[in-house]
C-alpha positions, 0 to 999 in steps of 0.5 A, a space after each residue: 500500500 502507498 504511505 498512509 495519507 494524514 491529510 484527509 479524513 479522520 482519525 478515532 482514538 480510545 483510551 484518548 485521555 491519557 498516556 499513550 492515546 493522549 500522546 497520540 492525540 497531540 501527535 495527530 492534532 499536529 499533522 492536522 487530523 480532525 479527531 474523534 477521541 474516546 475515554 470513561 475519565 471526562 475531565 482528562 478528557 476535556 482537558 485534552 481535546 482542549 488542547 488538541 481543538 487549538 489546532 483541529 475539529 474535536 469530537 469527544 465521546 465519555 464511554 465506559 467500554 465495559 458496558 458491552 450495549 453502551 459499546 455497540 451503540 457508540 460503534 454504531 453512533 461512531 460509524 454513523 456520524 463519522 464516515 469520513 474515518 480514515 484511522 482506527 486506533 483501539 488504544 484504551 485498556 486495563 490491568 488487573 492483578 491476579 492468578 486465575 485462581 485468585 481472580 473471580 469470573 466477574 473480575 475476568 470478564 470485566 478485563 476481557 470486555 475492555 481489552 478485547 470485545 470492545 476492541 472487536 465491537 469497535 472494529 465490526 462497526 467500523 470496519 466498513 468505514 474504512 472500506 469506503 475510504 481508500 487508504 485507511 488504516 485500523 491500529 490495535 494495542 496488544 502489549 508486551 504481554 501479547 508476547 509473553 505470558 507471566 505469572 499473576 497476569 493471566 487475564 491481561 496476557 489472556 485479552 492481549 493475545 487474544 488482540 494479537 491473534 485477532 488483529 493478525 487474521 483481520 490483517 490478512 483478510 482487508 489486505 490489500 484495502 485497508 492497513 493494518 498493525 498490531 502494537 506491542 508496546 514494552 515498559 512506557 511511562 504511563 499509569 498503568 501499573 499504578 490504576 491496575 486492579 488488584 483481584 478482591 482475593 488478594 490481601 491489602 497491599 503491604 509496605 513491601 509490595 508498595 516497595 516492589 510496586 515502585 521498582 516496577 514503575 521505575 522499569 516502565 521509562 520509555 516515554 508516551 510521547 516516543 511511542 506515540 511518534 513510533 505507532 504513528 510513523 509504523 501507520 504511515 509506513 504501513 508497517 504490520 507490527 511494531 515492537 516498542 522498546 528494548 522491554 519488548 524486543 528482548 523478551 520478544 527474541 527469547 520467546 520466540 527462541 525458547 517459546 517452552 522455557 522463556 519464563 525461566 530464560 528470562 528470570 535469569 537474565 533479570 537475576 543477572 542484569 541485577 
């Protein structure tokens, strides 16, 4: 396909109030892009088409994307009142703390509906859009943990497979009409592990697990505003997949090499890295 084209059309983003989708946002609203922005935070979310409506048309949408009927009518309202759609970017996401066994079947849904059925619900809507509009594009974010599946993580690596699959085989079925990427994005600097839910099973956090906590976040150090730039130049350039940071390459070799014993090869390499 020739390079994606950010001089017509429009471009909807969810999870748009913060962290990556805000970085995007900004990015976008400087390539001139008319923006259809999603978020359940609706102060974050004013605060930043505020700024991004200085430089372009802003549309905002406050929605909770666990409500699986608000979802479809807003992929309906969304494909109806924005035909002009050239870019999808399915960004919006959560974490949720927790074995399987620690985890309730609502806590497990509740993280499925946000990181995967929305991410399809948005997609079947807006699917046909794109369709009609030669040279778009649908972008979405699966993670590190789309690569990787570690312990205490099994819903998020769960929901973020689950995009990684689904976005590879509906790659392969628009091609050629519509471009398509999957993002695995390593250690950024957002909120993430900080807002994350933790399974009501598990004990109240203790002081050492604020101390682990915290040495965690320091490890999240690639900058929203970087990966941003990088999904964006990956749209342009119609790149399939995009790997962002060492946090993802590394992890993403080792699994691919010893795809039965990474967890191990990985821990050692932590121990020894320390």
């Amino acid at each position: 396909m020739r390079r994606f084209d950010f001089g017509r059309g429009a471009a909807i983003v969810t999870g748009a109030a913060a962290g990556i989708g805000e970085q995007l946002t900004y990015q976008l609203a400087d390539r001139g892009l008319p923006l259809v922005l999603i978020d359940r935070d609706a102060d974050r979310l004013e605060l930043v088409a505020g700024s991004a409506r200085e430089r372009v048309p802003v549309t905002t949408h406050v929605a909770d994307l666990a409500d699986e009927p608000g979802t479809r009518a807003l992929a309906d309202r969304l494909a109806r009142d924005h035909p002009d759609t050239t870019l999808v970017i399915n960004n919006a996401g959560v974490a949720l703390h927790g074995t399987f066994e620690q985890l309730s079947a609502e806590e497990f849904d509740w993280l499925l509906a946000i990181n995967l059925r929305a991410v399809i619900t948005l997609t079947r809507a807006l699917v046909p859009v794109l369709r009609t509009n030669p040279g778009s594009h649908l972008v979405n974010l699966s993670s590190l943990f789309g690569l990787i599946a570690p312990a205490g993580n099994v819903a998020y690596a769960t929901s973020k497979f689950a995009v990684r699959g689904f976005t590879e085989a509906l790659r392969a079925e628009l091609a050629p009409d519509v471009g398509v990427t999957v993002v695995h994005p390593g250690g950024i600097r957002t909120g993430i592990a900080r807002t994350a839910r933790r399974a009501a099973a598990l004990p109240p956090l203790t002081a050492a697990d604020e101390d682990q906590l915290r040495a965690f976040e320091r490890l999240l150090s690639f900058p929203p505003d970087r990966a941003a730039a990088l999904i964006l130049r990956a749209v342009e350039r119609r790149r399939p997949r995009l790997l962002i940071g060492g946090t993802a390459t590394v992890p993403d070799l080792v699994a691919r090499l010893t795809p039965g014993h990474y967890t191990a090869v990985l821990a050692a390499l932590d121990r020894n890295r320390k």
